[in-house]
VEXLO-882806 format. One line per field, with one value per atom (N, C-alpha, C, CB): residue in one letter; atom name; residue number from 0; x, y, z. Coordinates in pm, whole numbers, plus 50000, padded with zeros to 5 digits. Glycine has a CB too. Layout:
<kolgus>
type [a | ...] $
atom [CA | ...] $
seq [NUM | ...] $
c1 [X | ...] $
c2 [Y | ...] $
c3 [Z | ...] $
</kolgus>
This chain:
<kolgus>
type [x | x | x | x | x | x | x | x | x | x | x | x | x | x | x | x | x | x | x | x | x | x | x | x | x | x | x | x | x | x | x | x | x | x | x | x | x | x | x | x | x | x | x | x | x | x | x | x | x | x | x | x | x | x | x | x | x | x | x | x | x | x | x | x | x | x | x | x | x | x | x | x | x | x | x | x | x | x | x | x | x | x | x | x | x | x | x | x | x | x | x | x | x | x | x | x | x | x | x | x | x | x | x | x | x | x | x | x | x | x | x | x | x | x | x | x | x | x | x | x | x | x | x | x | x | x | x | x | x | x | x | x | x | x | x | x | x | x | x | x | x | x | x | x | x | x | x | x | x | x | x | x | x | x | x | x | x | x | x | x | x | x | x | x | x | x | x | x | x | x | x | x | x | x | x | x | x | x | x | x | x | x | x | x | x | x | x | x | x | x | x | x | x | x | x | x | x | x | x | x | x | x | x | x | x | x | x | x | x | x | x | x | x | x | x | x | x | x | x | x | x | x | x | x | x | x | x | x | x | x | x | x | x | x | x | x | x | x | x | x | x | x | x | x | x | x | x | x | x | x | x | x | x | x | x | x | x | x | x | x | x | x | x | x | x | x | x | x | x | x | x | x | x | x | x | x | x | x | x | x | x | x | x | x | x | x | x | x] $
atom [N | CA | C | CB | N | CA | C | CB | N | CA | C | CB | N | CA | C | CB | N | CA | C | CB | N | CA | C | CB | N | CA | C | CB | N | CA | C | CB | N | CA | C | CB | N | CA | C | CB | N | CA | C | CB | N | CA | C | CB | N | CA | C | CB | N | CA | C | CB | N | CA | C | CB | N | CA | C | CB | N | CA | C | CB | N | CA | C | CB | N | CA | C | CB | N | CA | C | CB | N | CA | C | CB | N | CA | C | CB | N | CA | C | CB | N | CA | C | CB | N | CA | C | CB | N | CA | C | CB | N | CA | C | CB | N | CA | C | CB | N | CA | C | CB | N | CA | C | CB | N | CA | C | CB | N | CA | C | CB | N | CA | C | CB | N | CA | C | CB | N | CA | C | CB | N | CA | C | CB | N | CA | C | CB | N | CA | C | CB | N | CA | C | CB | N | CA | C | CB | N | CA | C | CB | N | CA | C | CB | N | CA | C | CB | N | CA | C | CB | N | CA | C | CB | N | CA | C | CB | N | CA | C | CB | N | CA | C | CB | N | CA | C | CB | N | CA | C | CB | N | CA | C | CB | N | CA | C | CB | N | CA | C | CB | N | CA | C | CB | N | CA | C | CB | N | CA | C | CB | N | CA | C | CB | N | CA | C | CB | N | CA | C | CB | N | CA | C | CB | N | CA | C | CB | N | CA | C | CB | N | CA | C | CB | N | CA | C | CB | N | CA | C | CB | N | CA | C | CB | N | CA | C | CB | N | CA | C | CB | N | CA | C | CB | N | CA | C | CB | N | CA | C | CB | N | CA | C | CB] $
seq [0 | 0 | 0 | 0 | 1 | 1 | 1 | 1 | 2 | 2 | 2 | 2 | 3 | 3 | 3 | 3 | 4 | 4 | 4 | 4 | 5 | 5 | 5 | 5 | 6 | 6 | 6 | 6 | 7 | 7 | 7 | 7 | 8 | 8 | 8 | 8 | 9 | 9 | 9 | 9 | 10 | 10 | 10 | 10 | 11 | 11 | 11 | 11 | 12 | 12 | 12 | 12 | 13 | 13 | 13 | 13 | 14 | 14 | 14 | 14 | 15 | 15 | 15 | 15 | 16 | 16 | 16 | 16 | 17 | 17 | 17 | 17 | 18 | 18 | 18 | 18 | 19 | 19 | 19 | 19 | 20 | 20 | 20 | 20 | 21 | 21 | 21 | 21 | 22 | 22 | 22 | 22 | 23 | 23 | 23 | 23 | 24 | 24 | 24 | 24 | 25 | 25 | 25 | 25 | 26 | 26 | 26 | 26 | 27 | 27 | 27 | 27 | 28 | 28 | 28 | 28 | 29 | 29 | 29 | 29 | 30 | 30 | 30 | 30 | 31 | 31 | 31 | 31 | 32 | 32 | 32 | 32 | 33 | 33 | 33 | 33 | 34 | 34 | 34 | 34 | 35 | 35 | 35 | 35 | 36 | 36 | 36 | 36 | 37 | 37 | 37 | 37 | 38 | 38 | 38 | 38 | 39 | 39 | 39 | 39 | 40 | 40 | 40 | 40 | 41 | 41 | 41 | 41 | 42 | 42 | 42 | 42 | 43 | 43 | 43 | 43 | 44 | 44 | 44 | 44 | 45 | 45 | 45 | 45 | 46 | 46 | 46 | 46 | 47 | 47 | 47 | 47 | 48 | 48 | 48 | 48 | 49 | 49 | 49 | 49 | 50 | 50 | 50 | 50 | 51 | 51 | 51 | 51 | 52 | 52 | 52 | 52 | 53 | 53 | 53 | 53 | 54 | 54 | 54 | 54 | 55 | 55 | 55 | 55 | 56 | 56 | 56 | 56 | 57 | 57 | 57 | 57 | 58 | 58 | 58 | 58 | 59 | 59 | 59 | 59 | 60 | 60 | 60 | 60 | 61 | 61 | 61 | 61 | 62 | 62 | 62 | 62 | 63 | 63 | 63 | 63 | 64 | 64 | 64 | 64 | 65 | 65 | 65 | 65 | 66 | 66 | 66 | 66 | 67 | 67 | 67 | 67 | 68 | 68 | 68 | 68 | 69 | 69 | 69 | 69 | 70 | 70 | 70 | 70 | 71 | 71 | 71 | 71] $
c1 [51908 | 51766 | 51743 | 51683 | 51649 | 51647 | 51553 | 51623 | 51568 | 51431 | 51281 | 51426 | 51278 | 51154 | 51117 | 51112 | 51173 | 51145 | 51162 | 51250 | 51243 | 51226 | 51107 | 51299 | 50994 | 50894 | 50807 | 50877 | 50789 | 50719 | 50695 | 50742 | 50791 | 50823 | 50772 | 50982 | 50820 | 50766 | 50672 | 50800 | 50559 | 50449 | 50325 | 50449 | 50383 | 50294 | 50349 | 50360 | 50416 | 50399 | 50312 | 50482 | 50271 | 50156 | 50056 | 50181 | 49890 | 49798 | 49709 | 49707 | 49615 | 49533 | 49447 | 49458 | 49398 | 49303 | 49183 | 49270 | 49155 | 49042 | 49070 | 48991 | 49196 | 49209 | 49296 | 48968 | 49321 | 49340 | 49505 | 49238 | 49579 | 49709 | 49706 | 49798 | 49770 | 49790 | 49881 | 49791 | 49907 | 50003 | 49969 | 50040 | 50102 | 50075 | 50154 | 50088 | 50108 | 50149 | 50173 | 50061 | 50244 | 50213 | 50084 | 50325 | 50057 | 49922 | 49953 | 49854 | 50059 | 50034 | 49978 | 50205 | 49992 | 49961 | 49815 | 50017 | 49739 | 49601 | 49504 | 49574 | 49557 | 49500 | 49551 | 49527 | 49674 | 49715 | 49649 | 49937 | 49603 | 49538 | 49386 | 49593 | 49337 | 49213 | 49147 | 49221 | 49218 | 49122 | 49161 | 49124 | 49281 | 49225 | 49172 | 49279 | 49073 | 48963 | 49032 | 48808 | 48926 | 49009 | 49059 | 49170 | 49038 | 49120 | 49068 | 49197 | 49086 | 49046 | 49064 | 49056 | 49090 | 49162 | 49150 | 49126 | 49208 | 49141 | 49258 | 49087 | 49248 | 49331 | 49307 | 49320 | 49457 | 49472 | 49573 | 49518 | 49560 | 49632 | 49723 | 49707 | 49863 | 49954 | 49917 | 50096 | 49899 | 49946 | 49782 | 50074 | 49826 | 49719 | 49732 | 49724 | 49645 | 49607 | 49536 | 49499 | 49641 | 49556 | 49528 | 49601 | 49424 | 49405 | 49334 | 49266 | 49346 | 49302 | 49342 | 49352 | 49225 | 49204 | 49354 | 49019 | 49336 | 49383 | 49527 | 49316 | 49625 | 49760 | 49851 | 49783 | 49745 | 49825 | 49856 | 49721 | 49665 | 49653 | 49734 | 49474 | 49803 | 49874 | 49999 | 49860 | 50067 | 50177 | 50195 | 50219 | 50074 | 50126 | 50081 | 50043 | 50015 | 50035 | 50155 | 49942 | 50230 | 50358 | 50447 | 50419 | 50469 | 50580 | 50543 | 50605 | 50422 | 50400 | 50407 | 50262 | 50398 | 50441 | 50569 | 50348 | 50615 | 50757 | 50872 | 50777 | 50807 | 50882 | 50925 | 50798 | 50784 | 50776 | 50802 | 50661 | 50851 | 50875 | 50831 | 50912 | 50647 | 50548 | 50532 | 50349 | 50581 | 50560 | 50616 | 50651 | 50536 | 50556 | 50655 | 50381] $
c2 [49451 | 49481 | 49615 | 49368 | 49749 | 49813 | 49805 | 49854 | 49909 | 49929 | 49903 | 50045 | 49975 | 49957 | 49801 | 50080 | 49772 | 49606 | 49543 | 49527 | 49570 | 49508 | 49519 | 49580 | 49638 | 49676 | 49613 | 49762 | 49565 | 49543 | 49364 | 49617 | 49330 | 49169 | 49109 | 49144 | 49213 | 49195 | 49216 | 49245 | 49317 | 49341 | 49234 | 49494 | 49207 | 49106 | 48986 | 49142 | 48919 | 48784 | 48730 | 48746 | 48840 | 48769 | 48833 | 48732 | 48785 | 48862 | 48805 | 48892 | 48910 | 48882 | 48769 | 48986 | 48726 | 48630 | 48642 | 48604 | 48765 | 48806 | 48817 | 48953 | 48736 | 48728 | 48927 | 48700 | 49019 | 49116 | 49153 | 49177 | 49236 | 49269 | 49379 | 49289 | 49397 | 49532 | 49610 | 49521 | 49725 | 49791 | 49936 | 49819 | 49911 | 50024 | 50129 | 49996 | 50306 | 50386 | 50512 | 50400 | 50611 | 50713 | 50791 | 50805 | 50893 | 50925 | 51005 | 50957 | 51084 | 51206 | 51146 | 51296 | 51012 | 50948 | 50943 | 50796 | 50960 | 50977 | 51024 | 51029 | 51183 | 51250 | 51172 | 51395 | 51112 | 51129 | 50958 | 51153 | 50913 | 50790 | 50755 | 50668 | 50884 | 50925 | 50887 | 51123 | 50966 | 50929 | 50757 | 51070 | 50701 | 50523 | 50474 | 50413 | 50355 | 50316 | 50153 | 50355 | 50052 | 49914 | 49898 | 49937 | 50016 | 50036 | 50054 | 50134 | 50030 | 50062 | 50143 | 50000 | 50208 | 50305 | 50372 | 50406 | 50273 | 50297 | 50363 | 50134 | 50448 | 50545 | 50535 | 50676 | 50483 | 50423 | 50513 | 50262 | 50576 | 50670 | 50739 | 50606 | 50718 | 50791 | 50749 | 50780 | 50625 | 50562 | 50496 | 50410 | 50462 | 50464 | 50282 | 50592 | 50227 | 50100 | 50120 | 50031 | 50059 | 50036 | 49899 | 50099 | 49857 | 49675 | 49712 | 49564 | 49629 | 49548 | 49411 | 49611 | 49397 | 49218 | 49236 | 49164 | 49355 | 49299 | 49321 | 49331 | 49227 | 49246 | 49350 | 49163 | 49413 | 49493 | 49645 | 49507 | 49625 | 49783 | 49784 | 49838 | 49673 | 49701 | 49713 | 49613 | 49666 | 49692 | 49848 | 49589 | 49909 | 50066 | 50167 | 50122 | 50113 | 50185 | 50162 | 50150 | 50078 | 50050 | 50131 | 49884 | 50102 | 50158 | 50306 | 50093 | 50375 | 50513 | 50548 | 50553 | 50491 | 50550 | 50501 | 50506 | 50430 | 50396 | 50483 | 50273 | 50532 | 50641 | 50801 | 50665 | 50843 | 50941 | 50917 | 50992 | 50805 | 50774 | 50761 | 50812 | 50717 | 50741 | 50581 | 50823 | 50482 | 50340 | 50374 | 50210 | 50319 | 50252 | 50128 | 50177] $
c3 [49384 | 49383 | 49451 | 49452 | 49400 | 49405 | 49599 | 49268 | 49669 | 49744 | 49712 | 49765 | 49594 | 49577 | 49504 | 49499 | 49432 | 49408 | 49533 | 49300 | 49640 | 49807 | 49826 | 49936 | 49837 | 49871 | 49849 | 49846 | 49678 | 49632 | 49645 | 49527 | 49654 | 49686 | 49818 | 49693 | 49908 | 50035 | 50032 | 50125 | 50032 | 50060 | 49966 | 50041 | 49878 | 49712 | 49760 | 49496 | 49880 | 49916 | 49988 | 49959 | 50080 | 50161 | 50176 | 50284 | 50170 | 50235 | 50381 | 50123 | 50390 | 50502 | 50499 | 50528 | 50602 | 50589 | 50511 | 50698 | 50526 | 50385 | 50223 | 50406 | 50224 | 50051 | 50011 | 49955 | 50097 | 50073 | 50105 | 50132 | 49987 | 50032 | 50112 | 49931 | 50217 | 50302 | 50300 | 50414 | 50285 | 50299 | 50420 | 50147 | 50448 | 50537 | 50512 | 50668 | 50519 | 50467 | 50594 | 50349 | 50575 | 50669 | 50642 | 50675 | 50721 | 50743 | 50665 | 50867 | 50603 | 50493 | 50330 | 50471 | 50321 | 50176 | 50149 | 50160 | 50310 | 50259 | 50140 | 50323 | 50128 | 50027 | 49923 | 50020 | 49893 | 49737 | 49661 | 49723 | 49854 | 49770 | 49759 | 49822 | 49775 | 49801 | 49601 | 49881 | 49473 | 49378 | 49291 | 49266 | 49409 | 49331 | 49363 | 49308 | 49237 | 49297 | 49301 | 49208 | 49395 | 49364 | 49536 | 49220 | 49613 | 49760 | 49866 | 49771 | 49975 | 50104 | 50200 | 50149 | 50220 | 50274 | 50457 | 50170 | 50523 | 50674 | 50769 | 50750 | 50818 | 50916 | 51032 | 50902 | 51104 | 51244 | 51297 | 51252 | 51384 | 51457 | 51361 | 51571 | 51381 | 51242 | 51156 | 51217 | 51115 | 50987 | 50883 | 51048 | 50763 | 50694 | 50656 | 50562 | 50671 | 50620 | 50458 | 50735 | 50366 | 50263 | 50227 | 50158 | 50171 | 50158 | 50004 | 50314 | 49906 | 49773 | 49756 | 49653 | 49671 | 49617 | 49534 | 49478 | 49426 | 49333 | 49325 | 49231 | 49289 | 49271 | 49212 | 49220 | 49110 | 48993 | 49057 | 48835 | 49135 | 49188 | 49329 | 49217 | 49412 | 49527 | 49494 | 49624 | 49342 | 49320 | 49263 | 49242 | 49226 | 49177 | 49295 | 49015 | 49410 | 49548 | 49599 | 49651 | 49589 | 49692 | 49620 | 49716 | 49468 | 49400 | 49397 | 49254 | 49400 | 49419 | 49575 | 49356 | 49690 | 49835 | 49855 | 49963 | 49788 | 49810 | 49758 | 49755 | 49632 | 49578 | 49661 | 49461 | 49707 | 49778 | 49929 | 49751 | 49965 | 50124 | 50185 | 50191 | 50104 | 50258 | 50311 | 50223 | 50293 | 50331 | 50483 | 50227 | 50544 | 50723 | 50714 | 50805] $
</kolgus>
């Protein structure tokens, strides 16, 4: 299994108590996740919290910061 199917497995098994998946990203992924919509996007010291309901759209944030190395 590749990394990024690790990524994606891990992060798409569990969510928050608010029904939301989280991922956490470094603080440079900000801008590039600035035009999807579907996201949350909250910045905590370094690093970037992203949260969505929906499954499809947290699996093409992980596999796109995972690619470029920005996953925490």
């Amino acid at each position: 299994m590749s990394d990024v199917e690790r990524f994606v497995r891990e992060y798409l098994s569990r969510r928050d108590p608010q029904g939301y998946y989280v991922i956490l990203a470094r603080k440079e992924s900000k801008d590039m996740l600035a035009g999807i919509s579907g996201i949350i996007v909250e910045e905590v010291g370094d690093m970037v919290i992203v949260r969505t309901r929906s499954r499809s759209i947290a699996e093409k944030v992980i596999r796109l910061l995972a690619k470029r190395g920005l996953l925490a």
